[in-house]
N, C-alpha and C positions, 0 to 999 in steps of 0.2 A: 629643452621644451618639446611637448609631444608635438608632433607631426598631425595637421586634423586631418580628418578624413575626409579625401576628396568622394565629394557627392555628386552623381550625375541628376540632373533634373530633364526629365526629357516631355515633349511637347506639340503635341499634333494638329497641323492650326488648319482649319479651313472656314473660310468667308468671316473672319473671324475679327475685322478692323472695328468693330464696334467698340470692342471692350479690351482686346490684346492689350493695349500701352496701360491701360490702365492693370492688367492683369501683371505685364511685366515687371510694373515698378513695384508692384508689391513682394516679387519677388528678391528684386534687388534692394530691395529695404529690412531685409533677413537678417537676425542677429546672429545666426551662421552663415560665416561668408566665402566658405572652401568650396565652393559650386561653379559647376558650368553646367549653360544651358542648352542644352539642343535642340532646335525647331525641325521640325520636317513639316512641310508645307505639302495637306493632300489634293492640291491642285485646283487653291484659290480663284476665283474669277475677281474678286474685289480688289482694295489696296493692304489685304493682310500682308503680304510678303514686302511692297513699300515699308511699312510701317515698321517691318521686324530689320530691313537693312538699315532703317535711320534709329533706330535704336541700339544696333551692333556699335553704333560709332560713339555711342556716349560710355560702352561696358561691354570689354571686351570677354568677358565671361558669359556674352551671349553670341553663339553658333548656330548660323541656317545652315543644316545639311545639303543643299542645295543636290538635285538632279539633273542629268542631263532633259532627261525626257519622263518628268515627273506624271505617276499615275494616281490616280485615286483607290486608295487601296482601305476606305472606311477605317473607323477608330480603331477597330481592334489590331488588326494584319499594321498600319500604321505604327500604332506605338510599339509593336513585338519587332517588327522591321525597325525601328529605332534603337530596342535595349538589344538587340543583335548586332548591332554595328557602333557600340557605342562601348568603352569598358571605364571601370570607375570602382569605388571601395563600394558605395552603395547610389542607388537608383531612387527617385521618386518621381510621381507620374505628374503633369500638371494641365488641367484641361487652359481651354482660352480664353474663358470667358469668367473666372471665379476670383475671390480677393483671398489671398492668403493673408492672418494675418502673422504679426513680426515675427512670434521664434516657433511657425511653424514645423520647420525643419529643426532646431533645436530639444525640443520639445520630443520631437518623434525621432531621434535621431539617440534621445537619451536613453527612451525604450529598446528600440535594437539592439544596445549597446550590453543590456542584462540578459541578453537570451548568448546561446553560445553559437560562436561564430562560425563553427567548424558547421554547419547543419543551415541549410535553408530554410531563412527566414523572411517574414513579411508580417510588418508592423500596418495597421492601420487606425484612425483614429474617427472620432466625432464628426461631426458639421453641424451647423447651423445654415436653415433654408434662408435664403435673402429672397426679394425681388429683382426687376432689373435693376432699381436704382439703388440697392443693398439693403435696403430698410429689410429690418429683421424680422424675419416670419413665424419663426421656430428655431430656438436658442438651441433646444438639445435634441438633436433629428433620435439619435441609436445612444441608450442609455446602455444597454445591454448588447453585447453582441454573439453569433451564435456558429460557430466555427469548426464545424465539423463536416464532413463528405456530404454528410444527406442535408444538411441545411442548407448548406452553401447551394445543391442543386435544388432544391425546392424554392429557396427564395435567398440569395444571394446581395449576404448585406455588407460586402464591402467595397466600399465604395474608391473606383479608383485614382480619383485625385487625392483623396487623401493617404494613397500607399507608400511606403517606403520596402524593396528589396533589399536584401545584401547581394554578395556579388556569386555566393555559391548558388543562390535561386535564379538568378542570373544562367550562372553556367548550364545549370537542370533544365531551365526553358530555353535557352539560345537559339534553339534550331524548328522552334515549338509557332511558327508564323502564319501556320493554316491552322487554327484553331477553329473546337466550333461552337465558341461562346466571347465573349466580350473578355479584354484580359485581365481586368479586375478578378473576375471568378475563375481562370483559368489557372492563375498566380497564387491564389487563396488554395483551389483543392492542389494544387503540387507540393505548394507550404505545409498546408494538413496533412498528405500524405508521407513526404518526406522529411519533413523537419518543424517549424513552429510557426501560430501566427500568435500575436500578439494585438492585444486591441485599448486604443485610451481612448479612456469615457472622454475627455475636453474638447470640445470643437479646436477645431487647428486650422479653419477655414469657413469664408462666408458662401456656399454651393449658390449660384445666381438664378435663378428661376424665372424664364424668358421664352417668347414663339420657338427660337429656332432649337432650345436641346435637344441633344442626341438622346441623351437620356437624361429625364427629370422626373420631379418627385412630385407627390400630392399628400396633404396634410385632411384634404377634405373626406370624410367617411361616405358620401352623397356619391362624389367624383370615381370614388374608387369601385362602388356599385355598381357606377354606370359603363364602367369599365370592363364588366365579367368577361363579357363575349368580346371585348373591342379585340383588332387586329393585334394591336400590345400583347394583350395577353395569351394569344395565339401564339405569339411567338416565341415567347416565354414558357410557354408549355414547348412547342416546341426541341426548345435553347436544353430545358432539359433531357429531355429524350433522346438527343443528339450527345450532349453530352455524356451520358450516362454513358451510350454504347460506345466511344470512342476513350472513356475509360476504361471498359470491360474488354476490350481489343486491345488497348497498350499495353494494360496493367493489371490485368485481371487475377495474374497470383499473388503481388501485391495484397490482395482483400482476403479477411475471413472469410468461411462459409456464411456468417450473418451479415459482411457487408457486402457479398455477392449477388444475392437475394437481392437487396434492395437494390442495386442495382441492374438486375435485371427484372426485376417489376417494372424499374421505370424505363429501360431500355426498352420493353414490350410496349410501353401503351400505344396504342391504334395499332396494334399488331394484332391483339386479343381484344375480346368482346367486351365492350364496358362493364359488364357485372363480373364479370372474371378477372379485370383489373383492380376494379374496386374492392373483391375480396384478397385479393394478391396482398394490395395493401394495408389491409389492416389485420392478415395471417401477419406481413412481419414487420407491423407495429412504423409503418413510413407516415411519422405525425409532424406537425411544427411544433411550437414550442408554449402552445395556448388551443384553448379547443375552436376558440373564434375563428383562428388564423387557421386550422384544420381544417373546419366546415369550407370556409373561404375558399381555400386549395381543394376541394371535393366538389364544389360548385361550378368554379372554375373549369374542372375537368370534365364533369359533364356535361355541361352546356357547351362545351367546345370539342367534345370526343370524336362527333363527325367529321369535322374539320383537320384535327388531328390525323386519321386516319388518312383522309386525301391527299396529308401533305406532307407524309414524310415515306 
């Protein structure tokens, strides 16, 4: 009989007692059950790390990485400090506070499974928005998904509780812990560049929708308006423009002469004068994937180009 494939499930918890046990057992209720889990705790004040040793003792397929002298090192540098100390056939990311349901892992484990192993790959799939108490808000968040360099920086849709790595994307980022974007999208453009991503339309998890997310969604058209200029999306412009250049510095011949451009359009903004950026971008053609979503991302960037400038 084949040998399954051990899966790492890794896991970044902070103040997180709310929902943890109830997040764990969902995961221990997997109709694939070759997994171990690894918590790293980014330096809880509540009873999340209580909660995670009295749960070690029911299922020993759950591990606190435990620190001597634990930092707070936010989600991203967290979970990359994770999949770097951690080795396994393949990797999936799990936040704290979400309900997986049964053959999550199965289910996305069978897609990985048709891409070729030799190549850096990262599966990722659907969700479904819940509230706090899971009632369903939005059955199908991403019917479509859009998985290429310039998408991924312009508005980056995947999402990373629902990722699954193999172990050669793994090895590509190992050492990749100062990043300067969240590692969801970090993982997705090294996939894109170097090997494949793969995307299923089926939700594979309930995303919980609460005060305290790091990162959460809006379904309202109203909310998202009101949003143009908020801090969010400052930093999200940002997130790009950081990223961009720290692509064009690692990897720069990695890229055509056309996907050079665009990354250095977006490497420049608040570098050059807002109408010289705005023509940048539409000499070469840096659009989403709808003309609404365009306008949107142009609006965005102007009402925030001041700002921009100041802050990077």
């Amino acid at each position: 009989m084949k040998k399954a494939e051990d899966v790492a499930i890794l896991m970044s918890t902070f103040n997180g007692a709310d929902y943890i046990e109830q997040q764990i057992n969902t995961i221990r209720a997997q109709s694939y059950t070759a997994w171990t889990l690894y918590i790293r705790d980014d330096g809880s004040t509540d009873t999340t790390v209580s909660l995670i040793r009295q749960l070690m003792l029911t299922d020993q397929r759950i591990v606190l990485c435990a620190e001597p002298n634990p930092v707070n090192l936010g989600p991203a540098r967290s979970f990359m400090t994770l999949l770097a100390q951690t080795e396994a056939d393949y990797y999936l990311f799990a936040d704290q506070d979400d309900f997986w349901l049964p053959d999550k892992i199965e289910k996305t484990l069978n897609v990985m499974r048709r891409l070729n192993q030799h190549d850096p790959n990262l599966v990722h799939t659907n969700l479904s928005l819940a509230d706090k108490d899971l009632n369903v808000l939005v059955t199908s968040f991403n019917d479509v998904a859009y998985d290429d360099v310039q998408s991924l920086l312009l508005a980056n849709d995947i999402t990373g509780c629902t990722v699954m790595i193999n172990r050669q994307l793994r090895e590509l980022v190992r050492q990749d812990c100062d990043i300067p974007c969240m590692h969801d999208m970090w993982l997705g453009l090294r996939a894109v560049m170097f090997g494949n991503v793969a995307y299923l339309k089926e939700p594979t998890i309930l995303y919980r929708q609460h005060g305290s997310n790091v990162v959460g969604s809006t379904t309202s058209k109203v909310a998202k308006v009101r949003t143009f200029n908020s801090p969010a999306e400052k930093e999200r412009l940002v997130t790009t423009v950081l990223t961009a250049r720290t692509l064009l510095k690692r990897y720069g011949n990695h890229f055509s002469a056309a996907e050079r451009q665009t990354l250095l359009t977006l490497a420049q903004l608040g570098q050059v004068s807002l109408p010289r950026s705005l023509w940048r971008i539409k000499r070469n053609r840096i659009y989403k994937h709808s003309f609404l979503a365009t306008a949107s991302f142009i609006l965005k960037l102007t009402l925030n180009y001041s700002s921009l400038k100041s802050n990077i």
